[in-house]
N, C-alpha and C positions, 0 to 999 in steps of 0.2 A: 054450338056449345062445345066448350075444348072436355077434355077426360080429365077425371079426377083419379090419381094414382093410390093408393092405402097403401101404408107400408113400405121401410125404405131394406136396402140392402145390406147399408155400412154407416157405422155414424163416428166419427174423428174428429172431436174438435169444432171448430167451427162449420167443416165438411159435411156432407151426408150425400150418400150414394143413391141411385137408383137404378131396378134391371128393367127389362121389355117394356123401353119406353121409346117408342119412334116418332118420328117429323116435328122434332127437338131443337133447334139449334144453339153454336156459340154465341156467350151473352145475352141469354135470351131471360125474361125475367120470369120469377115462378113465386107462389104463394106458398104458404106450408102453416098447415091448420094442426092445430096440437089438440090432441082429446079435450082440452080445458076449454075450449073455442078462442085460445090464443092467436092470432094470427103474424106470422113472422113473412120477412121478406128475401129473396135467395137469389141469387145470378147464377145460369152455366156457365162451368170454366171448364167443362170438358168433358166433349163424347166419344166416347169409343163403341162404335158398332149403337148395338141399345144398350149400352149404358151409361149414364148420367150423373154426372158429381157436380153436387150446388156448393155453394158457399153462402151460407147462412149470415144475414146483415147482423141480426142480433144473437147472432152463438146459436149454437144448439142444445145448449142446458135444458135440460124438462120435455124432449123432443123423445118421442117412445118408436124403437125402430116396427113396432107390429101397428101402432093403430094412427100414425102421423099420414096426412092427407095431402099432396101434393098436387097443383094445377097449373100450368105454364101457362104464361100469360099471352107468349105470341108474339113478342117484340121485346126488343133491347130498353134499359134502361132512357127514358125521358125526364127531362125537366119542364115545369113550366115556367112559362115567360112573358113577361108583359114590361110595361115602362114603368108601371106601378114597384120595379124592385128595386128602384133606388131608394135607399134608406135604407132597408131593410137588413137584418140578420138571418143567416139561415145554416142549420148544420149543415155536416158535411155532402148529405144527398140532396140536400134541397128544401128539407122541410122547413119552415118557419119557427124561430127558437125567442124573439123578441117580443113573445105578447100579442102580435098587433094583428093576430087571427091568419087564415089560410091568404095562399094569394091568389087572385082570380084570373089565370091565364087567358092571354088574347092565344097563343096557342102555345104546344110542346114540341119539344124538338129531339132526338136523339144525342144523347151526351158525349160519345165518340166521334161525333162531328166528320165533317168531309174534307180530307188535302184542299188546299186551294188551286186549281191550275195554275200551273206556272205559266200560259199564255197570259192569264188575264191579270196576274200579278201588277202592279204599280208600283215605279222603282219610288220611294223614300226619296222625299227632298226636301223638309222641312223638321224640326226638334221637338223636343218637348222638353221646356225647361224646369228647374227640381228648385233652380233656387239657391243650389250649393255650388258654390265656386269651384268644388276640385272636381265634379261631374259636369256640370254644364262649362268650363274653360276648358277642359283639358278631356274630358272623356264622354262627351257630347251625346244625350240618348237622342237618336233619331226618329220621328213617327213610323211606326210601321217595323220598330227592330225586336229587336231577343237582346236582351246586353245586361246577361245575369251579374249578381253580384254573389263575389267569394267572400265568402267569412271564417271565423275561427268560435268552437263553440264560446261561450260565454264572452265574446264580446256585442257591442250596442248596434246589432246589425235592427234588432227591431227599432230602436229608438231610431235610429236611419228610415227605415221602411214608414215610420209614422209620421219625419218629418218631408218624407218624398208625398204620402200621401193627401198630407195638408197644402205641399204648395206648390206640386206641380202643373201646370198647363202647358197651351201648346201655343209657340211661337208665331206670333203673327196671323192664326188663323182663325176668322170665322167659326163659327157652331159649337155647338153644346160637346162637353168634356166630361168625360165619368173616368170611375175608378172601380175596376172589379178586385177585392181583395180575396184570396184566402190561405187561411194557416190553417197548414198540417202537422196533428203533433204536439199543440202547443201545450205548455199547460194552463190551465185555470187560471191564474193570476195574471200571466203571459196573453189572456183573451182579454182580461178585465179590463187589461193596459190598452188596448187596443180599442176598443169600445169606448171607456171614457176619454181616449183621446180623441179621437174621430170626437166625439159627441161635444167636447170644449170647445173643438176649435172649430165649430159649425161647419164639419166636411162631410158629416154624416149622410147629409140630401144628397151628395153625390155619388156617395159610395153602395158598393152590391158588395156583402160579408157573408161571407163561407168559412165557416168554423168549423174544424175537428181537433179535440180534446185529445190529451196523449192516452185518454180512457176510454174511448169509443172503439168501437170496430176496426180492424185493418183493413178490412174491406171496404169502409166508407172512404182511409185514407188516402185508399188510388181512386175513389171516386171523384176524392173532392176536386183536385185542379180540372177535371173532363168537365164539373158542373159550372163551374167558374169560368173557363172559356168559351161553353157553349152560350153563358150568358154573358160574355166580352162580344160574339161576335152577333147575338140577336140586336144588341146595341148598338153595334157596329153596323151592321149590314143592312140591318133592316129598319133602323130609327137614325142612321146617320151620326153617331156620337163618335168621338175620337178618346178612345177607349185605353186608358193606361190597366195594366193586368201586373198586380205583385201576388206572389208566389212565396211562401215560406212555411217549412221549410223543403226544399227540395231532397234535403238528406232524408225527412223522416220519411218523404213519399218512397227513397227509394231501399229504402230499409225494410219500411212493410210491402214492398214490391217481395222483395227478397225471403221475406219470412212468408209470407204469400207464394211463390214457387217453390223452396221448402216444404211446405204443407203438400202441393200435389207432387212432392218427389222428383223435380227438373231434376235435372244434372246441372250443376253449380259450376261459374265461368270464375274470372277475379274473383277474390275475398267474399267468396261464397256468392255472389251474385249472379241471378241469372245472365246467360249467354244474348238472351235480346232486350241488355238496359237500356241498349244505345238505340234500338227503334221502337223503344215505347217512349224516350225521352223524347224522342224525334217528332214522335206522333204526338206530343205534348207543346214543344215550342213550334214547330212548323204551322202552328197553328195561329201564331203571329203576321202581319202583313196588310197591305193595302189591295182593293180588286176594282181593277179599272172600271171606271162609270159608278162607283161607288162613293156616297159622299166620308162615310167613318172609316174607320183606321182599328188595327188592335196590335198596341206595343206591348211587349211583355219586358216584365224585371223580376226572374226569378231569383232566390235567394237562397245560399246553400251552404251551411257550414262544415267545412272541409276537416273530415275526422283528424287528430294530429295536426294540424295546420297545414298538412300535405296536400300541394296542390296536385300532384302527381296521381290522387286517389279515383279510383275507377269512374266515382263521379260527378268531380269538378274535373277530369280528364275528357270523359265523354259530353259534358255540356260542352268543354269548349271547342271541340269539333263541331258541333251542332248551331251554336248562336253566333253572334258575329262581335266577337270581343268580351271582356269583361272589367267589371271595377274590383279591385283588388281591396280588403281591409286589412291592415297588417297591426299586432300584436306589441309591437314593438311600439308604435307611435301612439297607441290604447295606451298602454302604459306611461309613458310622456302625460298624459291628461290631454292628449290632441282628440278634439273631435269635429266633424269623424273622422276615424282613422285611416283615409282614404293615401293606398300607396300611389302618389301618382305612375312612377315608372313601370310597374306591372298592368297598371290598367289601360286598356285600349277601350276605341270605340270604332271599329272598320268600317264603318257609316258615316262618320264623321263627316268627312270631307264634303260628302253629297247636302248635309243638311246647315251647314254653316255658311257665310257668308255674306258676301255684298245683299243686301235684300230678302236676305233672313235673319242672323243677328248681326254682323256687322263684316264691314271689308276687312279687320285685320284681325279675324279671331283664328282661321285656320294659323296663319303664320309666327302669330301670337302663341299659340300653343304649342305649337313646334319650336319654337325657343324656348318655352318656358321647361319643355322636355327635355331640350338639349344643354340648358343652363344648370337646370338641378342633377343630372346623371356627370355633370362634371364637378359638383358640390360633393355627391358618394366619392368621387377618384380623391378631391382633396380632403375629406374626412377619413379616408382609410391613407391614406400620404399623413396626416395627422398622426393619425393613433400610432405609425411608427416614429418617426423624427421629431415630432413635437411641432405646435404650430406656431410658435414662433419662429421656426424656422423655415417655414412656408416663405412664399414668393407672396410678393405684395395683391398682386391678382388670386392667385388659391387664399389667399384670408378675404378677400372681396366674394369668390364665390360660398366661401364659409357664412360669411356676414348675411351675403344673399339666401342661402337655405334656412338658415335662422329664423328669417325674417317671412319667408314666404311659406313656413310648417306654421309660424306664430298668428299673420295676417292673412294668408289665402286658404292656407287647408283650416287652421282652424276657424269654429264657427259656430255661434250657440244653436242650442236645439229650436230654437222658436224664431232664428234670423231668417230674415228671406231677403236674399240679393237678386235685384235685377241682372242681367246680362250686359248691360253697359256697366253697371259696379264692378265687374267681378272682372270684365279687360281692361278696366282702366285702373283697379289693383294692378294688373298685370304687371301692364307699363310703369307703374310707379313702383314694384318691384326689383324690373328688370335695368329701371336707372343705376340701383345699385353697382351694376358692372360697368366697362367702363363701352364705351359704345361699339371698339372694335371687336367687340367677342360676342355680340350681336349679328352672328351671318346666316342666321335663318330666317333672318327679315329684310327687306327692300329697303334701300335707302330712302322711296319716298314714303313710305310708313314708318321710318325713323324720324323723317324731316316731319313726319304729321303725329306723331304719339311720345316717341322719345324725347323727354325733359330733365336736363340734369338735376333740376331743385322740385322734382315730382319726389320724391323720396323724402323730402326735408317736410312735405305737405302731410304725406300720410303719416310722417313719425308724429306730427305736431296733435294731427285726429287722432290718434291712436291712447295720444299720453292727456289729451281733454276727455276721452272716454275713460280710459282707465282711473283719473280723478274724479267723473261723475259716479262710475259703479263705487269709488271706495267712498 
């Protein structure tokens, strides 16, 4: 039977202290019984010698420092886990928020989870497709990657995240596919959205939901993604599921990281943040990957609204040191009424290469993409050649690569919120894009993938579809 402690030392806030408390440790979970027979729940975040400072889930309001009753529990934060948690809603630590009663764990796991060996790692060689032309042609998520997306606050990064979570699967493979969500941070309405989408579009059997409110605890808020990929990888590892993992928002995670450090007095790195954002963010996405002999997968797509639109800020800077590419949303094409506002030029996928191709989505989609990169970054040179001389006075080919950007922001990036393109729709847009220029400025493609996809009158086909849609919508 563990000691029960009376009485604490220091109470601040969420905080509360304790003295002559030994064989304690970091993260360790602890009870705290209030005169009323209240019962709250508390994490160590730090020992020094015997003394002990918890951080209280639900505040310490009502918490009396003479007669409050303290018991460690003996072990780190667990979740429970079962197969039983697809469908289901759960706040930020775990508990069941959807009605549908407790969940009855096959077993628990510790929510900090383990590195994976980098021996037993599996390199990625296959996709997961979303659905959406400007990600899956040109910025390709791979099984088994980190390929955060950057946003700006108040643009449609969740209507994005809602329609990645209704229609994406995994390319050509065998076995069951889940989806672990969770938002940090949101607010209320911003949950509600989320719920009755999943719930319309019948995604919900698939989905594991971790909700924390922009009114709950900061403490729940660094809990929630640890809960969320300890249950990505019980799905993963141990029931074989090929596991897509969205993340949002990764700013508010790392804000109440910050006001959470703050509170125990760190010493403050960049714009007030702590000195180790970059290896708890690390110990968050590394947490992604495939483990040889293993049949499931865990991709993450975390989502982060970059304060000011600066991508330069401590933390869309230190994600992308950590993940391996990203999709860029840019401001500018939002406003346009493009959606989504996906930039292609800034967005990479450094996996790509590995999961495209002959025998996964098709023989010309790497080289495919790489032109369609190389044609529109020569679109930016003659729109800014524009805006000074005027485009009449462009060269017959810079008003063709104009014609072409036009056309490829209007037909390939844009895209309604409830479309879903296969991966042959969205390269053979491509090509019927890229006819627009004339064939010799096409030199990131082989000439025998020209002789096999390049159509001069592929242009005249898709304008023809395009102007019988737009007369059925009017």
């Amino acid at each position: 039977m563990r000691l029960e402690y009376i009485g604490l030392s220091e109470l601040s806030g969420s905080l509360i202290a304790l003295e002559g408390v030994h064989g304690v440790g970091y993260d360790e979970m602890a009870e705290i019984t209030l005169e009323n027979g209240e019962r709250r729940s508390g994490r160590v975040i730090l020992v020094d010698g015997d003394r002990v400072v918890l951080q209280v889930f639900e505040g310490a309001k009502g918490i009396s420092l003479e007669n409050a009753r303290t018991r460690f529990i003996g072990k780190p934060m667990d979740l429970a886990l079962s197969r039983e948690m697809l469908g289901r809603v759960f706040d930020g630590t775990g508990r069941p928020i959807d009605g549908l009663g407790e969940l009855l764990p096959e077993l628990r796991r510790n929510i900090n989870g383990s590195a994976i060996n980098p021996v037993s790692r599996q390199y990625p060689r296959s996709c997961i497709l979303t659905g959406i032309s400007s990600i899956d042609g040109c910025s390709t998520l791979v099984r088994g990657q980190k390929l955060p997306i950057f946003s700006g606050s108040g643009m449609k990064h969740n209507e994005l995240a809602a329609q990645i979570v209704r229609q994406a699967k995994v390319a050509g493979e065998d076995g069951e596919f889940a989806i672990v969500f969770a938002a940090m941070g949101v607010k209320n309405d911003t949950a509600d959205f989320f719920r009755r989408n999943f719930e319309e579009a019948g995604a919900l059997q698939r989905v594991v939901m971790y909700l924390n409110l922009a009114s709950d605890p900061i403490i729940e808020r660094i809990l929630t993604p640890r809960c969320a990929l300890t249950a990505a990888e019980y799905l993963a590892f141990d029931l074989g599921y090929h596991v897509l993992v969205i993340m949002t928002d990764m700013t508010s995670y790392c804000e109440a990281l910050r006001e959470f450090s703050s509170s125990k007095g760190e010493i403050p790195s960049r714009k007030g943040f702590p000195a180790y954002l970059y290896s708890d963010l690390a110990s968050l996405y590394e947490r992604a990957g495939m483990i040889r002999g293993r049949k499931g997968s865990v991709t993450q797509m975390p989502i982060l609204t970059m304060p000011n639109d600066d991508i330069t800020h401590p933390i869309p800077d230190l994600t992308g040191y950590i993940t391996e590419g990203q999709i860029v949303l840019d401001r500018e094409m939002e406003q346009k009424g493009i959606y989504p506002p996906v930039a292609i030029l800034p967005s990479l996928s450094r996996l790509m290469k590995d999961g495209v191709g002959k025998g996964l989505t098709r023989e010309d989609h790497s080289d495919l993409s790489n032109q369609l990169f190389a044609s529109y970054s020569k679109v930016q040179e003659a729109r800014s050649l524009a805006s000074v001389i005027g485009e009449d006075e462009l060269s017959e080919v810079d008003k063709q690569y104009l014609k072409f950007g036009a056309a490829l922001e209007k037909y390939f990036i844009t895209q309604d919120p409830g479309e879903e393109r296969t991966i042959e729709q969205t390269l053979d847009m491509g090509w019927q894009l890229l006819s627009l220029l004339p064939r010799g400025e096409l030199d990131r493609v082989s000439a025998r993938l020209l002789d096999a996809y390049y159509h001069e009158g592929a242009w005249e086909k898709l304008g023809t579809e395009a102007a019988a849609q737009d007369g059925q919508e009017g």
